[in-house]
N, CA, C and O atoms as CSV, one atom per row, in Angstrom:
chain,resi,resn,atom,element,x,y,z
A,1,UNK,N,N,0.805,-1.178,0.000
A,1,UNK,CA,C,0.000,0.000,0.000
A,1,UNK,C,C,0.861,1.260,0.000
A,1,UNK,O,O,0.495,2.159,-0.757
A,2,UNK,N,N,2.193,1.495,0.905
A,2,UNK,CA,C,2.751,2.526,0.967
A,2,UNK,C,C,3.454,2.780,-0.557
A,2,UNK,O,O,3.700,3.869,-1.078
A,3,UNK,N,N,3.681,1.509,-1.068
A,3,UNK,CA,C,4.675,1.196,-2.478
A,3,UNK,C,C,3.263,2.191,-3.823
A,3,UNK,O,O,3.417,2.811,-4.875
A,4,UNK,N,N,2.306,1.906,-3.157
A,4,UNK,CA,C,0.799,2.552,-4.042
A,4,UNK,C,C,1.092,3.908,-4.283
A,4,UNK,O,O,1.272,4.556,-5.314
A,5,UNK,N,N,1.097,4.222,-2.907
A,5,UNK,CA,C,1.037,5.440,-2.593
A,5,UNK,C,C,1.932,6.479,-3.049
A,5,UNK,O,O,1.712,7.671,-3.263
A,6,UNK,N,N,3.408,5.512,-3.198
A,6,UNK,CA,C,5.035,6.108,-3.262
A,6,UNK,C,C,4.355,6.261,-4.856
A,6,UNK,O,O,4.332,7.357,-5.417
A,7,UNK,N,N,3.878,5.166,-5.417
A,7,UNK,CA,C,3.526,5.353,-7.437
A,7,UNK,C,C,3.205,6.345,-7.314
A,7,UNK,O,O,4.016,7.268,-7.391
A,8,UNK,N,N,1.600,6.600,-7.019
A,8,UNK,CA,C,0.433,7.263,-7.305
A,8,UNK,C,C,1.084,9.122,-6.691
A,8,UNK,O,O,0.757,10.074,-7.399
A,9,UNK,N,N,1.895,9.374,-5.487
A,9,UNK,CA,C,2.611,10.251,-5.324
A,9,UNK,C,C,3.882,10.464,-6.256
A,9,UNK,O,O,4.112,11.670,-6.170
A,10,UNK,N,N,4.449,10.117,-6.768
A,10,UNK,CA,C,5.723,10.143,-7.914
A,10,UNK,C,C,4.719,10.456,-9.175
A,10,UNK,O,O,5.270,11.280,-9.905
A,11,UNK,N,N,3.819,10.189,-9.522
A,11,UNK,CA,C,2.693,10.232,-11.112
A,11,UNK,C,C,2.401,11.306,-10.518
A,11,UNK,O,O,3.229,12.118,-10.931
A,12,UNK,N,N,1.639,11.875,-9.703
A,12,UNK,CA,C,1.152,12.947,-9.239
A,12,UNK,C,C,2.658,14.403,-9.278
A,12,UNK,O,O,2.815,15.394,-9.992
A,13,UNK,N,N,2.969,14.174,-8.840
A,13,UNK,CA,C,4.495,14.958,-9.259
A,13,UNK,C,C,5.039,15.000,-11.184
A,13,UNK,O,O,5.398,15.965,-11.859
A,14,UNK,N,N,4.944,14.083,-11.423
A,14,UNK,CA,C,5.745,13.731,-12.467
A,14,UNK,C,C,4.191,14.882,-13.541
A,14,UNK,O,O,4.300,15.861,-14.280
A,15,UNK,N,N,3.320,14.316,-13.212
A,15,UNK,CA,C,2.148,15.316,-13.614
A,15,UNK,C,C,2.104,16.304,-13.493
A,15,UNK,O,O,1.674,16.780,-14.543
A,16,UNK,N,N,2.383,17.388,-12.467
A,16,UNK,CA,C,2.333,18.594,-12.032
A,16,UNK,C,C,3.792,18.967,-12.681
A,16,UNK,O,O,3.678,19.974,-13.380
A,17,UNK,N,N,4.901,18.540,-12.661
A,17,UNK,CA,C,5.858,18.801,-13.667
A,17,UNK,C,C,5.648,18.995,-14.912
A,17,UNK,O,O,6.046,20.058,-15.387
A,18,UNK,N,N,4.857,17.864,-15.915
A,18,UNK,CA,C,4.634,18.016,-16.967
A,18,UNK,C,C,3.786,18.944,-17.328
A,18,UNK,O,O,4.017,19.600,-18.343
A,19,UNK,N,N,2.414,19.214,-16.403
A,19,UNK,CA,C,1.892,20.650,-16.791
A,19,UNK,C,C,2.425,21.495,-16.269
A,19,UNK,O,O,1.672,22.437,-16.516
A,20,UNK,N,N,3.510,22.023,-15.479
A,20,UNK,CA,C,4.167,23.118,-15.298
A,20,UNK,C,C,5.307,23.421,-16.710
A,20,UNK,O,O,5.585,24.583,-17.006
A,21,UNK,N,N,5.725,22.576,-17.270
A,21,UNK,CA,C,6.628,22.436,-18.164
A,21,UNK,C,C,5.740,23.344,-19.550
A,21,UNK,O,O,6.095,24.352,-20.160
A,22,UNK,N,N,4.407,22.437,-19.704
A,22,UNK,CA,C,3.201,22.695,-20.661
A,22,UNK,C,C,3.192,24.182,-20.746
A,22,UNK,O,O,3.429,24.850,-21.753
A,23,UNK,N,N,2.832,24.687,-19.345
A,23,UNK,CA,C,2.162,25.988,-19.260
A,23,UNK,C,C,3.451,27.067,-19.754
A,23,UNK,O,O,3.265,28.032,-20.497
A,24,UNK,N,N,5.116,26.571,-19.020
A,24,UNK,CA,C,5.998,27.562,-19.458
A,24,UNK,C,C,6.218,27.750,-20.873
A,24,UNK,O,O,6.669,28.787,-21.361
A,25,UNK,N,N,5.832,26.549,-21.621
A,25,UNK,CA,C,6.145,26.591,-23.264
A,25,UNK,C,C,4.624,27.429,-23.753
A,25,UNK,O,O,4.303,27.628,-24.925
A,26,UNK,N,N,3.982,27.759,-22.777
A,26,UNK,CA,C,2.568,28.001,-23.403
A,26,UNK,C,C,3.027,29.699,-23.306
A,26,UNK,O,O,3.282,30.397,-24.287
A,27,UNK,N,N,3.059,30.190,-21.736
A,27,UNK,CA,C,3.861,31.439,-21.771
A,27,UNK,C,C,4.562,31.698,-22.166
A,27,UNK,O,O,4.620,32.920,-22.029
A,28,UNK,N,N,6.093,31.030,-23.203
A,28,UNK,CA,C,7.124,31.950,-23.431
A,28,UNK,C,C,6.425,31.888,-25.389
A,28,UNK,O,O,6.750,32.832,-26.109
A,29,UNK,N,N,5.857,31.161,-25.776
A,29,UNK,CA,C,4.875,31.263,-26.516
A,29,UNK,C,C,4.192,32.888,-26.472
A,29,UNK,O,O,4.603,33.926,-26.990
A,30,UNK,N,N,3.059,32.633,-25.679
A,30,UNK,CA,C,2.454,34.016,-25.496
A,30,UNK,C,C,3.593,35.172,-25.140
A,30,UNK,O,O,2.962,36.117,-24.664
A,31,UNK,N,N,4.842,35.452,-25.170
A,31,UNK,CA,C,5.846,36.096,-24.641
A,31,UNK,C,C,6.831,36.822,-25.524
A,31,UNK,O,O,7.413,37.900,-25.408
A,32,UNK,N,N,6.827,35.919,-26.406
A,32,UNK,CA,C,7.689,35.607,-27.969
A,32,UNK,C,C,6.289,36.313,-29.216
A,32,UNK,O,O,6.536,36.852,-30.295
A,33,UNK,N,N,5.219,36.132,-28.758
A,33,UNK,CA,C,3.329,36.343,-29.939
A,33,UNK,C,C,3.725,38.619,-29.194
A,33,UNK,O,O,3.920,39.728,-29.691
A,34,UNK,N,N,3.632,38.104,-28.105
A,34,UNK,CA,C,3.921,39.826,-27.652
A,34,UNK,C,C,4.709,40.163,-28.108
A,34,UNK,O,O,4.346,40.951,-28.981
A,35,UNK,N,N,6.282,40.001,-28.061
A,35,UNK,CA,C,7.451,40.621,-28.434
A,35,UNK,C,C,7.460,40.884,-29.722
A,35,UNK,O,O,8.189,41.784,-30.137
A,36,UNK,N,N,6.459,39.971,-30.802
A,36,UNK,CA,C,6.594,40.110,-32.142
A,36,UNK,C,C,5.716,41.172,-32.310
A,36,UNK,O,O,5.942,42.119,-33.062
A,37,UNK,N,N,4.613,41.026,-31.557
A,37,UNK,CA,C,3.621,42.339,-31.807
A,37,UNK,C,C,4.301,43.361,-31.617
A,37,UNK,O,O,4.616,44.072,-32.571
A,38,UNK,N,N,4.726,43.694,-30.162
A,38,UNK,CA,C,5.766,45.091,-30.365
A,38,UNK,C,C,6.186,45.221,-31.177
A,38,UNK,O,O,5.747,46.105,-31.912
A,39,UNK,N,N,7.499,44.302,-31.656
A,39,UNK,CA,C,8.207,44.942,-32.937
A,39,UNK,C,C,7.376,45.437,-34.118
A,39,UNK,O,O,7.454,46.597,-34.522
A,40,UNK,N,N,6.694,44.649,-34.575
A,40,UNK,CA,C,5.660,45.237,-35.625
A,40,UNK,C,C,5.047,46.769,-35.391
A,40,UNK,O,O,4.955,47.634,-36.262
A,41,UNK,N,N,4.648,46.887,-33.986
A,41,UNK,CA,C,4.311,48.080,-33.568
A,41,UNK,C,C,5.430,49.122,-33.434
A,41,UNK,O,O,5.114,50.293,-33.222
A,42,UNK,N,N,6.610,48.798,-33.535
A,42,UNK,CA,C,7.649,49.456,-33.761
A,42,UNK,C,C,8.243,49.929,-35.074
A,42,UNK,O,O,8.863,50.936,-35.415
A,43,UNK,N,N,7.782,48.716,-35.745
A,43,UNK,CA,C,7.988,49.113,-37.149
A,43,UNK,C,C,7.282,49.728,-38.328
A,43,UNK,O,O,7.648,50.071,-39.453
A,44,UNK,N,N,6.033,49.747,-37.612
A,44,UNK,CA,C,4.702,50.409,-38.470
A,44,UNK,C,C,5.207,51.595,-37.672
A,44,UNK,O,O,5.028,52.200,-38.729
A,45,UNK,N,N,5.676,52.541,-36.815
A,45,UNK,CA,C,5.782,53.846,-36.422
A,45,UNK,C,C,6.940,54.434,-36.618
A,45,UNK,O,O,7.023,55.662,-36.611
A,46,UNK,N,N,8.094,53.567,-36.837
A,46,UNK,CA,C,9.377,53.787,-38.048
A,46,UNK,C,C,8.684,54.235,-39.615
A,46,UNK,O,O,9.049,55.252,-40.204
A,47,UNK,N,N,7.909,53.539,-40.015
A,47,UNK,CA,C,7.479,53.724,-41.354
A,47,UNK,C,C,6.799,54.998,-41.042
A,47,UNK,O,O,7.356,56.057,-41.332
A,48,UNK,N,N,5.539,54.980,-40.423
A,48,UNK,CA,C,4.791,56.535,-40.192
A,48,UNK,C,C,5.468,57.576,-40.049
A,48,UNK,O,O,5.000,58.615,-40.515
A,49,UNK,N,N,6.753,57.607,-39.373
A,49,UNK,CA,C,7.485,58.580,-39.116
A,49,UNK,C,C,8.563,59.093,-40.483
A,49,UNK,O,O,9.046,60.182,-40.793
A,50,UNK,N,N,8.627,57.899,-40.995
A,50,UNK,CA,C,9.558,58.311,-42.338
A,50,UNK,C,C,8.693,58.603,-43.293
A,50,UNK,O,O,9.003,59.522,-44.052
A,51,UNK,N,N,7.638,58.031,-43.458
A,51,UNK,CA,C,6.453,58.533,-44.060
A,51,UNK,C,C,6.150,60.150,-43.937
A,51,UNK,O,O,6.102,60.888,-44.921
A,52,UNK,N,N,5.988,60.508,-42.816
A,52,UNK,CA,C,6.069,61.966,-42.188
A,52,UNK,C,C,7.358,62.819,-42.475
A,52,UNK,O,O,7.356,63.987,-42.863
A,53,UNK,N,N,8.372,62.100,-42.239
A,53,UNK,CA,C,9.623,62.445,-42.961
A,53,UNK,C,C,9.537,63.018,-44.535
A,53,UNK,O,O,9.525,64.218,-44.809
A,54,UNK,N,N,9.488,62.084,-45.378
A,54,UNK,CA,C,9.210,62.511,-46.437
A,54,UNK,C,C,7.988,63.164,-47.430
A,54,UNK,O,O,7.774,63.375,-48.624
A,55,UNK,N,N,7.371,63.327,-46.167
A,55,UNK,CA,C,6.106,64.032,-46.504
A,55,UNK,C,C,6.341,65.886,-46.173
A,55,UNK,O,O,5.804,66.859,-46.704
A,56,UNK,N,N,7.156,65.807,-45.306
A,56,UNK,CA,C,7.449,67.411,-44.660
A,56,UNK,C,C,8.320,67.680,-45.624
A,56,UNK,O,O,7.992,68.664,-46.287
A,57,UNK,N,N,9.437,67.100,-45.986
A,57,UNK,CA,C,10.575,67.216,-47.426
A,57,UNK,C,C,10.092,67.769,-47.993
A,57,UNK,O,O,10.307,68.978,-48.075
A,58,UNK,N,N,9.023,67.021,-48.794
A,58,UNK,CA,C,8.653,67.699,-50.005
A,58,UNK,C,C,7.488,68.739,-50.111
A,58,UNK,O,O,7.136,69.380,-51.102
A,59,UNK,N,N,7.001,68.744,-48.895
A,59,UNK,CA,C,6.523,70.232,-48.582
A,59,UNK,C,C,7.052,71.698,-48.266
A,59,UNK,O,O,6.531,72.812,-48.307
A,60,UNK,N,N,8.444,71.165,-47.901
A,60,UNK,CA,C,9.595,71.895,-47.778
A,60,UNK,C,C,10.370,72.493,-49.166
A,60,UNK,O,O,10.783,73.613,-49.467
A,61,UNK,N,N,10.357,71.239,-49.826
A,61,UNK,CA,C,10.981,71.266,-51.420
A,61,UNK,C,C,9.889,72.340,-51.819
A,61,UNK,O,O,10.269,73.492,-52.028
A,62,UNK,N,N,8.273,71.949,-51.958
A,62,UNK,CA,C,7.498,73.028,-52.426
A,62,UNK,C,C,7.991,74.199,-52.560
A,62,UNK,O,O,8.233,74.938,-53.514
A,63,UNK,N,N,8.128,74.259,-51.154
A,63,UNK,CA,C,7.773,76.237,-50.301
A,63,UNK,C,C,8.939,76.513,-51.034
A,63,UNK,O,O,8.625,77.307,-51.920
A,64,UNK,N,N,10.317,76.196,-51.099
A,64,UNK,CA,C,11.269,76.939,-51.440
A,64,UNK,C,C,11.153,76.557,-53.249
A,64,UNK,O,O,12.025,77.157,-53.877
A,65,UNK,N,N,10.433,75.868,-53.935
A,65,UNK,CA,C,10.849,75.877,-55.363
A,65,UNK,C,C,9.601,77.384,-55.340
A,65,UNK,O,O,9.913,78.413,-55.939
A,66,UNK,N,N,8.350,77.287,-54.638
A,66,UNK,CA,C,7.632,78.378,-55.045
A,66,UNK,C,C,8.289,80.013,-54.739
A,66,UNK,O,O,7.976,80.985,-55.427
A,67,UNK,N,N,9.254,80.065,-53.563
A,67,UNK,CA,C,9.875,80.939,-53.473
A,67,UNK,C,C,10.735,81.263,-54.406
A,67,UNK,O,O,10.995,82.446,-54.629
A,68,UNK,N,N,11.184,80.467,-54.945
A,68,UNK,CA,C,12.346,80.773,-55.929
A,68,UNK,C,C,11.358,81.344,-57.067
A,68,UNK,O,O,11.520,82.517,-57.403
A,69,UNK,N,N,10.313,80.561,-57.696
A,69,UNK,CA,C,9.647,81.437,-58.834
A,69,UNK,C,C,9.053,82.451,-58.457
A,69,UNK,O,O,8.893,83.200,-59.421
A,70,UNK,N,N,8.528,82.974,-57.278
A,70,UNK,CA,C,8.447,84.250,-56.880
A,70,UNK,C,C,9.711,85.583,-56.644
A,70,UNK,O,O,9.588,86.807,-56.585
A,71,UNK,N,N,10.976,84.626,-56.547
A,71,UNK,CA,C,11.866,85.617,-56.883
A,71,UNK,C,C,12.288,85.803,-58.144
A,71,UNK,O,O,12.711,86.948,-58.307
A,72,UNK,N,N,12.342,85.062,-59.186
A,72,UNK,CA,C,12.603,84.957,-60.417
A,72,UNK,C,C,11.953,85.944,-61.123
A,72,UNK,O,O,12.499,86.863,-61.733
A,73,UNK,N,N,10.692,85.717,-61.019
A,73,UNK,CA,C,9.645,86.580,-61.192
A,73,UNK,C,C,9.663,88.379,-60.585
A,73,UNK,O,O,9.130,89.414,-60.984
A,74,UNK,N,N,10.371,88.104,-59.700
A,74,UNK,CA,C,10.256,89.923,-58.918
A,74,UNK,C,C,11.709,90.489,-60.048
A,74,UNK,O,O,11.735,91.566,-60.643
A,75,UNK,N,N,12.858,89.355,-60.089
A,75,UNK,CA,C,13.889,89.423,-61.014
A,75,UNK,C,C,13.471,90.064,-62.193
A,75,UNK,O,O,14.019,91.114,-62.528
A,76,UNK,N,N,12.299,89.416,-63.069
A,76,UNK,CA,C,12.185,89.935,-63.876
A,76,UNK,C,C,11.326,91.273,-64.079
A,76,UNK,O,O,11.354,92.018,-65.059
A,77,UNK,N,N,10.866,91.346,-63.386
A,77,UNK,CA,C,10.030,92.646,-63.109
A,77,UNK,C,C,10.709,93.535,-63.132
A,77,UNK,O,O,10.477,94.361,-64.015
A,78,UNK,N,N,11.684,93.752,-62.332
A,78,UNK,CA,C,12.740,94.692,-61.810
A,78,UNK,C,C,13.565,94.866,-63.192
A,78,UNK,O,O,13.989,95.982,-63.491
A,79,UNK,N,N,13.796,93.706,-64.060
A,79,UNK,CA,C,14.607,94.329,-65.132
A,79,UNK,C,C,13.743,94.684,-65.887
A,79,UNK,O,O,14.008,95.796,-66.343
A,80,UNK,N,N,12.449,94.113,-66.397
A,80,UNK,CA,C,11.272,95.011,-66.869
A,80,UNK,C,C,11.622,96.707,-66.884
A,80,UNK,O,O,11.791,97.535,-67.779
A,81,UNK,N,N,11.628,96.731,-65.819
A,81,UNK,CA,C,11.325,98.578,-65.001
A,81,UNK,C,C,12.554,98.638,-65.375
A,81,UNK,O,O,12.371,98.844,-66.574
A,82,UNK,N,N,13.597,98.614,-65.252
A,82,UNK,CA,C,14.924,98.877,-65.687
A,82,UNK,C,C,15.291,99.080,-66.721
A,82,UNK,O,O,16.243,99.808,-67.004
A,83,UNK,N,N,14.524,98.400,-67.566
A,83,UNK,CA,C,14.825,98.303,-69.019
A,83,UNK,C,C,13.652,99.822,-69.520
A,83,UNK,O,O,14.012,100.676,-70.330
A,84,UNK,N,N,12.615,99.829,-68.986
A,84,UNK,CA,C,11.255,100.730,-69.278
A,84,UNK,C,C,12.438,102.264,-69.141
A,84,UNK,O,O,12.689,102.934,-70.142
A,85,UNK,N,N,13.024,102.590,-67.785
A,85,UNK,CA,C,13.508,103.400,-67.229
A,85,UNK,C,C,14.799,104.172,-68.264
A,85,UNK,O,O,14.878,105.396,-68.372
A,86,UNK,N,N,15.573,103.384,-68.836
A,86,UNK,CA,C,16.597,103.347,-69.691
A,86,UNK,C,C,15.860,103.620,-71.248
A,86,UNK,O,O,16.628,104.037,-72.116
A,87,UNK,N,N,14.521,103.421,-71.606
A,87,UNK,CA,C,14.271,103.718,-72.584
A,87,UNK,C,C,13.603,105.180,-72.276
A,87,UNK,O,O,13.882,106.049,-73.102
A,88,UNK,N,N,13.098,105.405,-71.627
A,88,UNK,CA,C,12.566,106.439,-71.007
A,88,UNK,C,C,13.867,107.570,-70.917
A,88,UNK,O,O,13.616,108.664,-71.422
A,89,UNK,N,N,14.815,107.446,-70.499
A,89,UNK,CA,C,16.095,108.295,-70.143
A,89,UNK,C,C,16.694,108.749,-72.006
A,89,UNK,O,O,17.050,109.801,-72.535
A,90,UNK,N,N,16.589,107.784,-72.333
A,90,UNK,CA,C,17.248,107.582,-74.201
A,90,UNK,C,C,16.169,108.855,-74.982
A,90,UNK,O,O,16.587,109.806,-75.642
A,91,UNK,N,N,14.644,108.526,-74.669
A,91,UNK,CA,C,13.894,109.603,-74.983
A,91,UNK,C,C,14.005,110.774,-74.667
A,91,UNK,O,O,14.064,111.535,-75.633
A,92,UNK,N,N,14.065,111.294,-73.564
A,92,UNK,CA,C,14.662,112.277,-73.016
A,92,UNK,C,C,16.076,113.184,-73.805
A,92,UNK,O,O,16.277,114.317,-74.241
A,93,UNK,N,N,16.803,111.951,-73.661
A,93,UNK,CA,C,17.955,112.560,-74.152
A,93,UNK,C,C,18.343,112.662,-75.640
A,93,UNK,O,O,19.249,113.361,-76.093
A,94,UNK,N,N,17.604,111.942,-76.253
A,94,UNK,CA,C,17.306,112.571,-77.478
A,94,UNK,C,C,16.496,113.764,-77.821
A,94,UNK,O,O,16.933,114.660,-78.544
A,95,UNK,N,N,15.188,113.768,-77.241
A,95,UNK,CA,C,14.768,115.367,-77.283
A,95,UNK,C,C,15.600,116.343,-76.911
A,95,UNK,O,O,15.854,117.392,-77.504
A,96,UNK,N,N,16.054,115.895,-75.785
A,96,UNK,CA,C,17.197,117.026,-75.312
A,96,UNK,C,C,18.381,117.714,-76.423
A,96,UNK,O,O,18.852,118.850,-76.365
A,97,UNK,N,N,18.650,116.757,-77.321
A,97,UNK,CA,C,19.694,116.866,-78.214
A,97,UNK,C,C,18.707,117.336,-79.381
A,97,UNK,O,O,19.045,118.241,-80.145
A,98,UNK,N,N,17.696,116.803,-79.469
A,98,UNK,CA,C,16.772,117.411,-80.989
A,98,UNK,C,C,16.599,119.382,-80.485
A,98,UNK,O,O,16.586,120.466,-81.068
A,99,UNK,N,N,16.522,118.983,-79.414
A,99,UNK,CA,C,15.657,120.588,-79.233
A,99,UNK,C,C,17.234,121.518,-79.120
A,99,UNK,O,O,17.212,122.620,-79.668
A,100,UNK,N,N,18.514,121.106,-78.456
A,100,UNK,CA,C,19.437,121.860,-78.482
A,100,UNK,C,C,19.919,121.632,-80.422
A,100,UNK,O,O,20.170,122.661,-81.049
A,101,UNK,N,N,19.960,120.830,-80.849
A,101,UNK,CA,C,20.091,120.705,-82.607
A,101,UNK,C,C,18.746,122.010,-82.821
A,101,UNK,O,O,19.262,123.107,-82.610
A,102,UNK,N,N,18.252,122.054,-82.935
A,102,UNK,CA,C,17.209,122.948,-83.725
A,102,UNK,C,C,17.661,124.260,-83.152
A,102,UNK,O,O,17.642,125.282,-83.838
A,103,UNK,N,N,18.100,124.246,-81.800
A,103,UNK,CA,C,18.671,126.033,-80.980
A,103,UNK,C,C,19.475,126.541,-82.242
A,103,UNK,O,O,19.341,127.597,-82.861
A,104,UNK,N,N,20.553,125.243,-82.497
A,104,UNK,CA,C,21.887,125.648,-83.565
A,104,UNK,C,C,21.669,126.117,-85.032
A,104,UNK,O,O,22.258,126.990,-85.670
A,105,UNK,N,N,20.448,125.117,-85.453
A,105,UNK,CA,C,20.127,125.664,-86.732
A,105,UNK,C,C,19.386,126.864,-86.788
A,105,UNK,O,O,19.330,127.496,-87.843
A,106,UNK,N,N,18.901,127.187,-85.923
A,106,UNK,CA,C,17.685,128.289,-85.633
A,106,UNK,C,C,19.271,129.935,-85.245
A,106,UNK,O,O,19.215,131.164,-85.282
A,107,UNK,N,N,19.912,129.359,-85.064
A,107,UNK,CA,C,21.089,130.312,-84.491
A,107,UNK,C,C,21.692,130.548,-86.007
A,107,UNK,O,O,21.900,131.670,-86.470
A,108,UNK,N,N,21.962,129.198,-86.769
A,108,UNK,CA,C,22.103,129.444,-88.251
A,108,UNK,C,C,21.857,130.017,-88.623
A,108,UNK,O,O,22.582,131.012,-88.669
A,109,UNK,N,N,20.715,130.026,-89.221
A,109,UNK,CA,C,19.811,130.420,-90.220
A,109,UNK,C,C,19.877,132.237,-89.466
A,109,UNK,O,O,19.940,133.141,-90.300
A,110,UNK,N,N,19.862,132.542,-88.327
A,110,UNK,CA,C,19.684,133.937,-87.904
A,110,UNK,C,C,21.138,134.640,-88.447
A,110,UNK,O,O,21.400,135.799,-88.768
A,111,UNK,N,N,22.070,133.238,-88.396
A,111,UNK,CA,C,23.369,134.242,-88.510
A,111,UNK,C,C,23.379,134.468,-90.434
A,111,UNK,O,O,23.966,135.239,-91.193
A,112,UNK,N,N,22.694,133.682,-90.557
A,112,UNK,CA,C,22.660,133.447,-92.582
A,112,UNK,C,C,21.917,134.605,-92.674
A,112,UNK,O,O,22.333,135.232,-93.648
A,113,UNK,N,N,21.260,135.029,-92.274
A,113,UNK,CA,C,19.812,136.288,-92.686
A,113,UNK,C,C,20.632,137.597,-91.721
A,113,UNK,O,O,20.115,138.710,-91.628
């Protein structure tokens, strides 16, 4: 009977071992299912962030290509007016020279008569 008992106590052990054994492969299971989820969750917010990364870039790239054709543009304006200004000055100074030319001939013609 005690020899029963010594079995049926050793199976009873040897049992509670084997489902303790069960349950740790069951947890490092569930442990290893987590750790993979994190990473994934780590790696979908690497991507979002470079995603975001290259999303601000080229909003960045925008602003300064539109700045640049807004200066290009003021560039040309400015030589516009520059160029307007210089033809404007040429007029001038040709009347200036027509009207002192006509003083001379007009001085001519007084000294001819």
């Amino acid at each position: 009977r005690s020899s029963d008992l010594s079995f049926r106590k050793q199976w009873y052990q040897r049992r509670v071992l084997q489902e303790a054994e069960e349950w740790s492969k069951i947890e490092a299971k569930e442990i290893a299912l987590l750790q993979l989820e994190e990473d994934m969750a780590k790696l979908e917010a690497q991507e979002i962030a470079r995603m975001k990364a290259e999303e601000m870039a080229r909003i960045e790239a925008d602003k300064m290509a539109r700045v640049k054709a807004e200066e290009l543009t003021l560039l040309e304006l400015e030589a516009k007016a520059v160029a307007r200004l210089e033809r404007e000055e040429a007029v001038v100074q040709l009347k200036s020279e027509m009207i002192s030319l006509k003083e001379k001939q007009k001085t001519l013609k007084d000294e001819i008569l």
